[in-house]
N, C-alpha and C positions, 0 to 999 in steps of 0.2 A: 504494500500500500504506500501511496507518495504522501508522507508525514506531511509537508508542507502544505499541499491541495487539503487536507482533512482538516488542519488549524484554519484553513483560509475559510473552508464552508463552514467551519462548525462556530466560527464566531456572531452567525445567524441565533446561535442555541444561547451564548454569550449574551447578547444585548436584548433575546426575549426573557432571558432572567433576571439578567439588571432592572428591566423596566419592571415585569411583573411584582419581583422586590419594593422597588420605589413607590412604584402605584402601594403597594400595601401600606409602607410608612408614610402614605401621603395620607392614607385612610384614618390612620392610627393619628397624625399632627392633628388633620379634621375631629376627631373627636377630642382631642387634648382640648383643641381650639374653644369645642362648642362647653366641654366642660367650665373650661375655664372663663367663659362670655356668660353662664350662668354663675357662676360663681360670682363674678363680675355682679350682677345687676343684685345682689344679695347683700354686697361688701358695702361699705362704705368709700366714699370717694378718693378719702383721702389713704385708702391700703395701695399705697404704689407697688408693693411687692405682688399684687394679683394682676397690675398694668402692667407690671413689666415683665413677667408671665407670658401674659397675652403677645405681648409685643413681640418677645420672641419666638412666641410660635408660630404667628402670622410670618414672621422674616423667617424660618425653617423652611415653612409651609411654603413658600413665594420662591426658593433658592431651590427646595428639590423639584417644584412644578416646572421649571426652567431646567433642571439637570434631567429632565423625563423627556422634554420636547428635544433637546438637545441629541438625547439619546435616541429617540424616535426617529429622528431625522437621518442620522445618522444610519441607525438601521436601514430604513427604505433607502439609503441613497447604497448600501453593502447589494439590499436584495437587487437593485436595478445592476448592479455592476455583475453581482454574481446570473444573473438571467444574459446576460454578455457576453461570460463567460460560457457559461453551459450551451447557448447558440453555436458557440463555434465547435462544437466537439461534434464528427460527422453523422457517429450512428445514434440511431433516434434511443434505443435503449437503454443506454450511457446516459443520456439527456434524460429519456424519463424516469430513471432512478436516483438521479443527481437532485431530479427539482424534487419527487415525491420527499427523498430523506431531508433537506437540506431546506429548499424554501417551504414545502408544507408543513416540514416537523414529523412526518409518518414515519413509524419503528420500523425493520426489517420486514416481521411477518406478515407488514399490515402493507406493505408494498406487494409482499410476496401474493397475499391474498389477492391483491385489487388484479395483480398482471396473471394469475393465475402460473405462478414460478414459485419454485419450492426456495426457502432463504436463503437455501446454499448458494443456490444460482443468482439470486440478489445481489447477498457479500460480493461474489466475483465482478456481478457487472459494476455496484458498486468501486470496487477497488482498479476494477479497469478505467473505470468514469475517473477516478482520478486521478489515474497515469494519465490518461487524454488531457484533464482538464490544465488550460495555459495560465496560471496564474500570473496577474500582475506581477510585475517584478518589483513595483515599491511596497510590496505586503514583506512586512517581516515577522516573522515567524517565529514566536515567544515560547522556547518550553515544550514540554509534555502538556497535552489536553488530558483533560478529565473526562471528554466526549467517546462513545463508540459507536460504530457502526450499527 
């Protein structure tokens, strides 16, 4: 299998975690937020330590909804490069087990299912899919992934 090609697509897996992540503590700031906007109209005016509370969870909350889009962005602009990518690889097979595992997120079997191919025969087209695949040459290639096949 070409380690390089496997980091380059599986960092589609990378940034649907990060966000999913994010969205969560976005969810978690929104309730700190609402708690504490109740807590607010309870307090008395002068408890600055529940305003400034507040304050910073609004600035939290304001800094990772911009670290979300940031990341979002960036995403679609990986998948549009990665769909670029996978174009140029000849046979169609290679291509449609490159997008099922990589842009749709589908496990082995569940490839294996839809094309009616046993997994085995997956992994290989797979692992051929990304001998073919021409990765950009400015992707650098950090490490071992955590990702498999």
């Amino acid at each position: 299998m070409n380690d390089r090609a496997f980091a380059y697509f599986a960092q589609l897996f990378r940034y649907d975690e990060l966000i999913r992540d994010n969205n969560d503590l976005l969810l978690t700031l929104k309730e700190k937020a609402l708690k504490t906007t109740s807590s607010l109209s309870r307090a008395s005016v002068q408890n600055s330590g529940s305003h400034r509370q507040m304050a910073d969870t609004v600035d939290a909350y304001a800094d990772l909804e911009q670290d979300i889009l940031s990341d979002t962005a960036a995403f679609y602009r990986l998948i549009r490069e990665m769909r670029d990518v996978i174009a140029k690889i000849p046979d169609p097979e290679l291509r449609i087990v490159l997008e099922r595992r990589f842009l749709l997120g589908l496990t082995v079997p569940e490839i294996a299912s839809g094309l009616g191919f046993s997994a085995t025969k997956v992994r290989r087209l797979l692992n051929a899919a990304l001998d073919a695949a021409e990765i950009p040459e400015d992707f650098a290639c950090s490490g071992s992934d955590a990702f498999s096949l």
